[in-house]
C-alpha positions as CSV (number, residue, x, y, z in Angstrom):
1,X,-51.2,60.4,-40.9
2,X,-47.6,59.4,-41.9
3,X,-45.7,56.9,-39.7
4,X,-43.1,58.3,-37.7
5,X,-41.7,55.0,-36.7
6,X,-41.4,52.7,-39.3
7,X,-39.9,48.7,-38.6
8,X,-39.7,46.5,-41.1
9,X,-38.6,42.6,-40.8
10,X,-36.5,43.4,-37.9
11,X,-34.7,40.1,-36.8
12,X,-32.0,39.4,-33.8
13,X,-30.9,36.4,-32.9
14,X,-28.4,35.1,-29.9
15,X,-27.2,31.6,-29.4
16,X,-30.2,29.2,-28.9
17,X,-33.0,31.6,-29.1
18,X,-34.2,34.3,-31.9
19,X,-35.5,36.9,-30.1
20,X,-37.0,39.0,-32.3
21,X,-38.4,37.2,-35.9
22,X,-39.1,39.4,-39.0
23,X,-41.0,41.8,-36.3
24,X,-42.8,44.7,-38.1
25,X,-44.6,47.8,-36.2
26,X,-45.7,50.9,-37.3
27,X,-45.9,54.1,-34.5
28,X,-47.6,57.6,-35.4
29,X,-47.0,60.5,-34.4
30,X,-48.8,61.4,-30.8
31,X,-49.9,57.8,-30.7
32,X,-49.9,55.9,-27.4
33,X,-49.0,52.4,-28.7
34,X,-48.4,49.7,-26.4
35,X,-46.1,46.7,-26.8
36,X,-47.6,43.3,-25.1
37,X,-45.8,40.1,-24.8
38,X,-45.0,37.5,-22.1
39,X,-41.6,37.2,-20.5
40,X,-39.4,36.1,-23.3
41,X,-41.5,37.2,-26.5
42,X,-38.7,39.9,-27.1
43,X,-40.2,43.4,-25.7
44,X,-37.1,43.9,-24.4
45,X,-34.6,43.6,-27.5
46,X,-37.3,45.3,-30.1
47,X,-37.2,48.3,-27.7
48,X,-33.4,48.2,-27.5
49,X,-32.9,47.7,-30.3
50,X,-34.8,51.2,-30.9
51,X,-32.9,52.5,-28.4
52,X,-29.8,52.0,-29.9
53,X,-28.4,49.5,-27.2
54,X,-28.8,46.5,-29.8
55,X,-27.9,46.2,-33.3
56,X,-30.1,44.0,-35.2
57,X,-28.9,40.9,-37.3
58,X,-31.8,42.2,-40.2
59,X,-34.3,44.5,-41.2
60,X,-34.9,48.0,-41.4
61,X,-36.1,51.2,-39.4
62,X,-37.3,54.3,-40.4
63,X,-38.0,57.1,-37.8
64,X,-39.7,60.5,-39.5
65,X,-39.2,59.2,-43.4
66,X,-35.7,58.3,-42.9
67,X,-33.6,55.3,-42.2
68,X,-32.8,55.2,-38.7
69,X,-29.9,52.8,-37.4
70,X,-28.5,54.5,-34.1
71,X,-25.5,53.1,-33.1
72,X,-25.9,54.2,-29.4
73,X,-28.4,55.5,-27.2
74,X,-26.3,58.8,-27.6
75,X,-27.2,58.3,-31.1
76,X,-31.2,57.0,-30.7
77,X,-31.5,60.8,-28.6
78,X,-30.3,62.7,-31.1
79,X,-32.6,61.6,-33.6
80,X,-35.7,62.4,-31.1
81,X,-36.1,58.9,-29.3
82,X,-35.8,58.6,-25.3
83,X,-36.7,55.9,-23.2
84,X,-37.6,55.8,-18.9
85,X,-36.3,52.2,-18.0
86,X,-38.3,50.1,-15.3
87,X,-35.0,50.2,-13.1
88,X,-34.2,53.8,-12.3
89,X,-30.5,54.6,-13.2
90,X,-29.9,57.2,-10.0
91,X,-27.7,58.3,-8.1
92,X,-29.2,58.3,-4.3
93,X,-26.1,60.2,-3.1
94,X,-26.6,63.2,-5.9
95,X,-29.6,66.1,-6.2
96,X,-32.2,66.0,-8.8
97,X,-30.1,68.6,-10.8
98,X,-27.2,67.1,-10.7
99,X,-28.7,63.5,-11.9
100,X,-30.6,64.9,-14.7
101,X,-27.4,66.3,-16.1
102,X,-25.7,63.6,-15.8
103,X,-28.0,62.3,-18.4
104,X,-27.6,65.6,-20.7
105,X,-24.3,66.0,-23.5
106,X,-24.2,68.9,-22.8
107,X,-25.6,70.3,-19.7
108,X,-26.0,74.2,-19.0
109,X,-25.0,75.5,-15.9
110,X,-26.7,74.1,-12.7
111,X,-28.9,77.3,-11.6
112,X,-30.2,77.4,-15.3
113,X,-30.8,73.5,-15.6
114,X,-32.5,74.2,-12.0
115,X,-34.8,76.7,-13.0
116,X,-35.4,74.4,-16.3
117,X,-36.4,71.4,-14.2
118,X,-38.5,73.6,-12.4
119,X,-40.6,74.8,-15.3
120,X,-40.7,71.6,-17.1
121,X,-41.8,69.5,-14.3
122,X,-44.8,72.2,-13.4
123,X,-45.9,72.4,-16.8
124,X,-46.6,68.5,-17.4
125,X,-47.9,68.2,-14.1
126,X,-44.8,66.1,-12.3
127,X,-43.4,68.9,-9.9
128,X,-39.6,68.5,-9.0
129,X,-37.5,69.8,-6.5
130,X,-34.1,70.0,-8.0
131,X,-32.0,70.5,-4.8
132,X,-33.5,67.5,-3.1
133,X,-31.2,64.3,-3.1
134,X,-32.7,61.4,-4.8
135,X,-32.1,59.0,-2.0
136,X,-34.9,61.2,-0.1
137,X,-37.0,60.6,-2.8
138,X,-40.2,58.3,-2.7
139,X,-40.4,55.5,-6.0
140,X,-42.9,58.0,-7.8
141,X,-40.5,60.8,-7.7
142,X,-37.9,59.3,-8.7
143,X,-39.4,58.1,-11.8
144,X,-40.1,61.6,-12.1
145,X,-36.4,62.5,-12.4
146,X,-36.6,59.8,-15.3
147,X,-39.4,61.8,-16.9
148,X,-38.0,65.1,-16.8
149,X,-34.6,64.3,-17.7
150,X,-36.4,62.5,-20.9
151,X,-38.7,65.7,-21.5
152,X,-35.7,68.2,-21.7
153,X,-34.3,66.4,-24.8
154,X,-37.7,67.5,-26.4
155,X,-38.4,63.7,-27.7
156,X,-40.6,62.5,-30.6
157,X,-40.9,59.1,-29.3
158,X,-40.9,58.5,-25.7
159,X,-40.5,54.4,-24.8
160,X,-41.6,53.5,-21.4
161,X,-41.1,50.1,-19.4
162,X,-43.4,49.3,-16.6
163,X,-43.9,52.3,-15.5
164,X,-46.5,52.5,-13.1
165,X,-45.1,49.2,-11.0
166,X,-43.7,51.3,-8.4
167,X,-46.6,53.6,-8.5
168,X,-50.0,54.5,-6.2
169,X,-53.3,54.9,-7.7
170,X,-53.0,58.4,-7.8
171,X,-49.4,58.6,-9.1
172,X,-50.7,57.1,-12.0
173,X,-53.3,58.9,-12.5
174,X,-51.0,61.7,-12.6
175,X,-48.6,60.0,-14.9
176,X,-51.4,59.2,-17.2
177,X,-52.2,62.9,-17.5
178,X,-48.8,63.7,-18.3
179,X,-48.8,61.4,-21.2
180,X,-52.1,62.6,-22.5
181,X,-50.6,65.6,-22.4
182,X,-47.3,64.7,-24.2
183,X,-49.5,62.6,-27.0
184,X,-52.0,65.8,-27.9
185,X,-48.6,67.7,-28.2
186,X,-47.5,64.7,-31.1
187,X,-44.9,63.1,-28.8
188,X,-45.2,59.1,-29.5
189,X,-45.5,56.7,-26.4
190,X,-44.5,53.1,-26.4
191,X,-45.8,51.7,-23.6
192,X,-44.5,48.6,-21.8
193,X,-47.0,46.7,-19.4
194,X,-47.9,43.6,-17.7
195,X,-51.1,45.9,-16.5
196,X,-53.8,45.4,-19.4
197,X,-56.5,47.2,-17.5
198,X,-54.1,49.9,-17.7
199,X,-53.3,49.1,-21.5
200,X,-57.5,49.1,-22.5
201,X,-57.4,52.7,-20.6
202,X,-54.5,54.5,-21.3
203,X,-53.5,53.4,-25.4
204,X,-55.1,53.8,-28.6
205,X,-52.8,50.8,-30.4
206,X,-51.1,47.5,-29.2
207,X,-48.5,45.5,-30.7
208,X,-48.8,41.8,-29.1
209,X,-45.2,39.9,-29.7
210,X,-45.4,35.9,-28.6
211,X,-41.9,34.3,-29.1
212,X,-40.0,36.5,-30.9
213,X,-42.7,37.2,-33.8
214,X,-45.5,39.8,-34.1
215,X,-49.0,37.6,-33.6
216,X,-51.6,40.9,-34.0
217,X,-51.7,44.3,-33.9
218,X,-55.4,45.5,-32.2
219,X,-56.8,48.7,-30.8
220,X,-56.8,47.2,-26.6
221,X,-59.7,49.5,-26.3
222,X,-61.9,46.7,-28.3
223,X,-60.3,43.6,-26.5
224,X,-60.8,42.8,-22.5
225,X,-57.9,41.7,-20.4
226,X,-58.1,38.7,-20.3
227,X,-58.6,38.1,-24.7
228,X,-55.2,40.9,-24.5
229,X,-53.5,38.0,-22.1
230,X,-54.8,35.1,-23.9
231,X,-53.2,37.0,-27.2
232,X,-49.9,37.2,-25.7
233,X,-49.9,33.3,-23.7
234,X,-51.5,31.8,-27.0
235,X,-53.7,29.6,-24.9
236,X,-57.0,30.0,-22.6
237,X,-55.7,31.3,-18.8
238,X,-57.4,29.2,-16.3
239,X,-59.7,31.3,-13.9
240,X,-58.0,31.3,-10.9
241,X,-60.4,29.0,-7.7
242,X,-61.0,31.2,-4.8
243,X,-63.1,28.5,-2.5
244,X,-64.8,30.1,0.7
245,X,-61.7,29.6,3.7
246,X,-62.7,30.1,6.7
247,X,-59.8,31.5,8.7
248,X,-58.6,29.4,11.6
249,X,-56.9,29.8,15.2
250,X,-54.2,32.6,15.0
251,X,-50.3,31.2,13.9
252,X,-48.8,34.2,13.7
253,X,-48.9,37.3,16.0
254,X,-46.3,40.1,15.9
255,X,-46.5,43.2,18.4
256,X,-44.5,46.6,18.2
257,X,-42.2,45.4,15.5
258,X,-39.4,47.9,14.6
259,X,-36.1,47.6,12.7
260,X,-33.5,50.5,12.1
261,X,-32.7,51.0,8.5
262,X,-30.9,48.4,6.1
263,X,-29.6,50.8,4.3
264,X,-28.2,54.8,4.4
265,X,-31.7,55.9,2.7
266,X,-33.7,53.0,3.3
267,X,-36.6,53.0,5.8
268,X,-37.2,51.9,9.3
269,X,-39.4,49.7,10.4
270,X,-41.8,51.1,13.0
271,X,-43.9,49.4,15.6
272,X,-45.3,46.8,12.6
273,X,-48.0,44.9,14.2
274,X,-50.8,42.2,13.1
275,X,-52.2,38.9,13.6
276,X,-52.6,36.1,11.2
277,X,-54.6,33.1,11.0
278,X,-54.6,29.7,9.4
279,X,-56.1,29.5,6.4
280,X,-56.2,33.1,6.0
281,X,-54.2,35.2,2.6
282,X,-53.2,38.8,4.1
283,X,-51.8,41.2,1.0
284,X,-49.7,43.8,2.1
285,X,-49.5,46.8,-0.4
286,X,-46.6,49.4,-0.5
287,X,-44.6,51.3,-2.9
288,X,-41.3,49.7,-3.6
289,X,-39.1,51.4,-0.7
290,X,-41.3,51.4,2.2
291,X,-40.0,48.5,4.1
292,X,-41.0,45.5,2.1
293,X,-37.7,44.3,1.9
294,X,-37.3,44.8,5.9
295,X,-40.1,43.5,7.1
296,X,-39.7,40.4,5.1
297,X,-35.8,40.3,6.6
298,X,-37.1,40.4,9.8
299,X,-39.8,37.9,9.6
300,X,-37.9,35.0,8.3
301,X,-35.0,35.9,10.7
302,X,-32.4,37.0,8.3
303,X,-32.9,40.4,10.3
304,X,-34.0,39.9,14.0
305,X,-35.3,42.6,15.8
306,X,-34.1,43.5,19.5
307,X,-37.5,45.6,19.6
308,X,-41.0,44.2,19.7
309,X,-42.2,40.4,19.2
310,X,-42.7,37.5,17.3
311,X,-45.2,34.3,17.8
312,X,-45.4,31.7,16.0
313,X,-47.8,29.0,17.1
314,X,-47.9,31.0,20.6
315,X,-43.9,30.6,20.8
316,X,-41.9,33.5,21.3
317,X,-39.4,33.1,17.6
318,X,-38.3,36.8,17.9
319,X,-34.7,36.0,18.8
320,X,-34.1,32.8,16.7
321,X,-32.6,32.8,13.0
322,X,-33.9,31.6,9.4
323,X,-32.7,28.3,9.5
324,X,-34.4,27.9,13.3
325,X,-37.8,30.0,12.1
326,X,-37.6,27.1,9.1
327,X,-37.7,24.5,11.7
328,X,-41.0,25.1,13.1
329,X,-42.7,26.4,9.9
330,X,-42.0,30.2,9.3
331,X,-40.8,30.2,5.6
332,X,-40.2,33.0,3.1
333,X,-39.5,33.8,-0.2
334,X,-37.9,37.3,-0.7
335,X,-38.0,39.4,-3.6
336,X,-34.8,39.3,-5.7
337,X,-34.9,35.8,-7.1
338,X,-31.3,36.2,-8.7
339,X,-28.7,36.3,-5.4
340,X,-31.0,36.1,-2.6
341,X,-33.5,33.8,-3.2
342,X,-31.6,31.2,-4.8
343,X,-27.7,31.2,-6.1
344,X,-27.2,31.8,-9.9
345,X,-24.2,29.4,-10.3
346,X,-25.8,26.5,-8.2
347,X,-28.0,23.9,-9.8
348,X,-32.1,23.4,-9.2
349,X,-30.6,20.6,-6.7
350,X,-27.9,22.6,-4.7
351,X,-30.6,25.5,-4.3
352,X,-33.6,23.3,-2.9
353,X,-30.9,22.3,-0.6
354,X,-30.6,25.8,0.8
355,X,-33.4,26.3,2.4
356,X,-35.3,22.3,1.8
357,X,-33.1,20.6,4.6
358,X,-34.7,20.9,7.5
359,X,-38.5,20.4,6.7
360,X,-37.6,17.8,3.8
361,X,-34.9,15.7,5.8
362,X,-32.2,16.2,3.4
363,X,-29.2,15.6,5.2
364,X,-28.2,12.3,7.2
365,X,-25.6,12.0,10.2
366,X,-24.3,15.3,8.8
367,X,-24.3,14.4,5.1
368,X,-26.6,15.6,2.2
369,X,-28.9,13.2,0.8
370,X,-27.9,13.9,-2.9
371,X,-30.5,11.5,-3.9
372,X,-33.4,13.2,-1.8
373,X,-32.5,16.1,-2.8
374,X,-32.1,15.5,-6.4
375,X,-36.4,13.9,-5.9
376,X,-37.3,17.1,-4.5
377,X,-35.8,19.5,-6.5
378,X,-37.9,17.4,-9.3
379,X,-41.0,17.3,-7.1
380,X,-40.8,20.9,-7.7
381,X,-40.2,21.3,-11.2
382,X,-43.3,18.8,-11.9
383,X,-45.4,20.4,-9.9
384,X,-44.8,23.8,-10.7
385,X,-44.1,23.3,-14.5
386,X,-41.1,24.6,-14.1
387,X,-39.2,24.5,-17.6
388,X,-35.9,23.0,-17.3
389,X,-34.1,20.0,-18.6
390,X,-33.7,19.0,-15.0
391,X,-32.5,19.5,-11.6
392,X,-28.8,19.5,-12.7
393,X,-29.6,22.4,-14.6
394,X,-28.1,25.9,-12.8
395,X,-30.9,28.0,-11.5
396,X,-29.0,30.8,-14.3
397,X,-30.3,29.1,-16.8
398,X,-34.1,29.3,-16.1
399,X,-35.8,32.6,-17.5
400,X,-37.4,34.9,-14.7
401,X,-40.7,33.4,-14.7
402,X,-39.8,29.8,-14.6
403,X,-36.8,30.5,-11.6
404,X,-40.0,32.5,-9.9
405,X,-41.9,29.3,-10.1
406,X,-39.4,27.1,-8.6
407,X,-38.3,29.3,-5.5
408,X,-42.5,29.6,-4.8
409,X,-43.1,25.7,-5.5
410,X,-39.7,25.2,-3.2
411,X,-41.3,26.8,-0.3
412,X,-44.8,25.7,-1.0
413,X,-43.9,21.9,-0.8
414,X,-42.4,22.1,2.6
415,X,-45.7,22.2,3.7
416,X,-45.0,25.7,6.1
417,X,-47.4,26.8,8.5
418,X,-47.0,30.3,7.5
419,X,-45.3,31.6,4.2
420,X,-44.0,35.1,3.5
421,X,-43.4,36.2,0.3
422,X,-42.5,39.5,-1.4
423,X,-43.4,40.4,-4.7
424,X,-44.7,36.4,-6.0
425,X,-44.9,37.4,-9.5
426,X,-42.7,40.1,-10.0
427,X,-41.7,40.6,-14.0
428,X,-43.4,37.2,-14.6
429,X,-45.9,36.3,-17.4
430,X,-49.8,36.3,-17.1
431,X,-49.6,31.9,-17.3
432,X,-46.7,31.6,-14.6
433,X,-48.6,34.4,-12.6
434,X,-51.5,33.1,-12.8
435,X,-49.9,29.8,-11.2
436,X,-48.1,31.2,-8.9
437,X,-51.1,32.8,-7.3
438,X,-53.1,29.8,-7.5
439,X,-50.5,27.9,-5.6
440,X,-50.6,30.4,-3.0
441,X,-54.4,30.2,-2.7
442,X,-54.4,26.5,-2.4
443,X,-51.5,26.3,0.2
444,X,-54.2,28.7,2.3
445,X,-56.6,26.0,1.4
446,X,-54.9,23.4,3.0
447,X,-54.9,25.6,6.2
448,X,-51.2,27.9,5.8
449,X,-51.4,31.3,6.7
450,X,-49.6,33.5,3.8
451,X,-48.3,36.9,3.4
452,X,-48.3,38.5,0.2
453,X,-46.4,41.3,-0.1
454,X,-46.7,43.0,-3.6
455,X,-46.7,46.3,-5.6
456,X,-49.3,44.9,-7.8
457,X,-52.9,46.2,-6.1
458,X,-54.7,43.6,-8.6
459,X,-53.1,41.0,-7.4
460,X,-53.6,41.4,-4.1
461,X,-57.3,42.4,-4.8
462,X,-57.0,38.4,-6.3
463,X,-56.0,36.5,-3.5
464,X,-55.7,38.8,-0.4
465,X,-58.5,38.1,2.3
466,X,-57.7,40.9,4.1
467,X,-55.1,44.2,2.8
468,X,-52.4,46.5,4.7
469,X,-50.4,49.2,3.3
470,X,-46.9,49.7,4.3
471,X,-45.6,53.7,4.2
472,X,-42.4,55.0,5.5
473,X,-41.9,51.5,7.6
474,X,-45.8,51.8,9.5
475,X,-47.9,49.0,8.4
476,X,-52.0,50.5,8.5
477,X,-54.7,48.4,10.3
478,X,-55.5,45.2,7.7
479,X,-58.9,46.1,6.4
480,X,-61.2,43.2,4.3
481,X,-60.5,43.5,1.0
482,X,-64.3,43.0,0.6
483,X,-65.9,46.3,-0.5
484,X,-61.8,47.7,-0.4
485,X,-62.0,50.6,-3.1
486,X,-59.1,51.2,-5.2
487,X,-59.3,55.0,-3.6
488,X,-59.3,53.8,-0.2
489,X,-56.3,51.7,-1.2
490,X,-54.0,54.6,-2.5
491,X,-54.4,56.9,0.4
492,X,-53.6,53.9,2.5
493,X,-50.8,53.4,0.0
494,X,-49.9,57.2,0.4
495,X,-50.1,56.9,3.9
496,X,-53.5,58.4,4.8
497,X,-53.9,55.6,7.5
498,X,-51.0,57.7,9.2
499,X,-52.9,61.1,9.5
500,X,-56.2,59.3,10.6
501,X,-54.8,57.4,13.3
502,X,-53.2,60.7,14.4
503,X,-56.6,62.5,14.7
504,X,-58.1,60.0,16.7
């Protein structure tokens, strides 16, 4: 079968790193190919560069037998190539319709691009309402609007980013269908994923990139996970240690929790309640924009709630702030590292300030402790091999994974009674993930209670002693992940919990 995307010696470099190196990858027609790499080994520019967003310093493409150098993305679709990014680029306020043709050169007239939608969406499974707004959409249907608007440009080569991190079990299920289908048709898929089980099941060829340069191409299907993720880290992953915890007296107990929304088409929070133990992990599930960012706001006190309650320790917390929650040993780590967790300009030494002085006595008669502050900022970076020159360095600087590890380690070393983190290892690689969840494990070792709240289902399947889903701002019954089936977990996800409570 001839290639229909052809890349030879592809090169791009930017000041202090090359982040592509003589990369070569071949991509046949109706292939499912994926592209594997940690965070850094240049996914992102090879596809981009595809995609017409890059130019690259050297090399050469070919896409169906002829030389293929799009100058735009405008470009890169015309020739047959279209790509679904793992950050949606919608509009909340505007319909389905009107989103997707904002995405089209030349869109027909609304009823006709409706009843397009329409048929499209049916046929490859992904069913779309055109006049709904997109803010009323749920994650899963959103990245449907990606799809479609993608499928009506009738692609060759479809690239696709993460795309099942915002999805339930059974959304991708469905979304794996729909590629099937789009492959046996001859559309190309180049898959992007941090999800190797997904990889070994879904693709039929994998590209594995580690630090700019192509180390093997493999079929995934003849490799397990973890020789896929030792392939892309270059080194053996360490097994992470689960010891046997027994769970402890109960730190943290909150009753009839609600919240009104953050945001015009964000979720409520309704009557969230649960009780958590020393010792004990509890992994709370949810697709993105069900209240994860919410209830973390109103756990560490950047949100209080005038409705329902908050113990910690058998203390009533639910009207004190972050810095007062800190105090006593409710800490959190929220989910956008970049602007909320820590402050891009700032160095590794301003940021441990932020949320360190309290617990780690940084400040004396009113004054920091630059010195103090400069040792635990470093404590950090050593003990979470953080790379960085040093503390002076400005947390900007640090790539995703190694910024991740610091804001965990940050809130790990101040020793909290209970931590609450949202999305731990969000976009990070399999070593710094791996890490990061051992760290977690062990603070619950040394008798913390910890909240995990993630997207990723393995993860939490990892470390998670006992699982809740969150759906529409209602947080199900946590169940022991013991015996926990993945199916039991998506209709929990999808809100099943809802509808059985309801019966009862």
């Amino acid at each position: 079968m001839s290639e229909l995307l052809e890349i030879e010696g592809l090169t791009k470099a930017y000041p202090g790193v090359v982040a592509n190196d003589g990369v070569a990858l071949r991509v046949r027609p109706g292939e499912v190919h994926a592209l594997l790499g940690e965070n850094g080994a240049g996914k992102s520019t090879l596809v981009k560069m595809i995609y017409g967003l890059v130019k690259p310093d050297s090399g050469t493409m070919q896409f169906q037998g002829a030389l293929y150098a799009p100058a735009d993305p405008r470009a890169a679709r015309s020739a047959g190539v279209a790509m679904v990014f793992q950050h949606f680029s919608l509009f909340e306020a505007l319909s389905v319709a009107e989103n997707v043709a904002l995405g089209m050169e030349t869109p027909p007239p609304m009823r006709q691009l409706a009843a397009k939608i329409r048929e499209i969406s049916t046929e490859y499974g992904l069913p779309l309402d055109p006049a709904r707004l997109v803010g009323d959409l749920s994650a899963g249907e959103r990245q449907r609007v990606e799809i479609v608007r993608c499928l009506l440009q009738d692609p060759k080569l479809l690239i696709m980013d993460e795309p099942t991190s915002v999805l339930t079990p059974q959304e991708v299920d469905i979304l794996f269908k729909t590629l099937r289908k789009l492959s046996a048709e001859g559309t190309a898929i180049l898959y992007i994923s941090h999800k190797l089980e997904e990889i070994r099941a879904l693709c039929e060829a994998a590209t594995i990139l580690r630090g700019g340069k192509v180390v093997d191409h493999c079929n995934p299907r003849e490799k397990s996970a973890r020789e896929l993720a030792e392939l892309m880290v270059g080194a053996e992953l360490k097994v992470t240690d689960r010891s046997t915890r027994k769970p402890g007296d109960v730190v943290l107990k909150v009753t009839n929790l609600s919240l009104p929304p953050m945001s015009q088409f964000g979720p409520a929070l309704k009557e969230i309640g649960f009780e958590l133990r020393a010792g004990e992990v509890l992994g709370i599930g949810g697709v993105a924009g069900n209240g994860q960012e919410e209830l973390l706001a109103t756990l560490s006190g950047e949100r209080p709630s005038k409705h329902g309650t908050v113990q910690l320790l058998g203390a009533d917390i639910s009207a004190l702030g972050p810095n007062a929650r800190r105090g006593m040993g409710l800490l959190a780590a929220p989910e956008e590292r970049l602007g909320h967790a820590a402050v891009p300009a700032m160095s590794l030494t301003e940021n441990a300030i932020l949320t360190g002085t309290t617990r780690k006595k940084l400040t004396q008669n009113g004054f920091v402790d630059q010195g103090a502050a400069r040792d635990f900022a470093q404590d950090v970076i050593t003990a979470f091999d953080v790379r960085t020159p040093g503390p002076h360095v400005a947390a900007r600087a640090l790539s995703g994974g190694n910024l991740q590890k610091f804001v965990i380690g940050r809130e790990v070393l101040q020793a909290p009674e209970v931590l609450v983190v949202n999305q731990p290892t969000w976009g990070v690689d399999a070593a710094a993930a791996a890490a990061i969840r051992q760290a977690l494990l062990d603070l619950a070792a040394q008798g913390a209670a910890v909240i995990a709240i993630s997207q990723d289902l393995d993860e939490l399947m990892e470390i998670a002693d006992r699982f809740a889903a969150l759906n529409e701002g209602r947080l199900s019954a946590p169940r022991p992940t013991k015996g926990l089936s993945i199916e039991e977990i998506g209709l929990m996800l999808g809100g099943a919990h809802g509808m059985q409570e309801a019966q009862i």
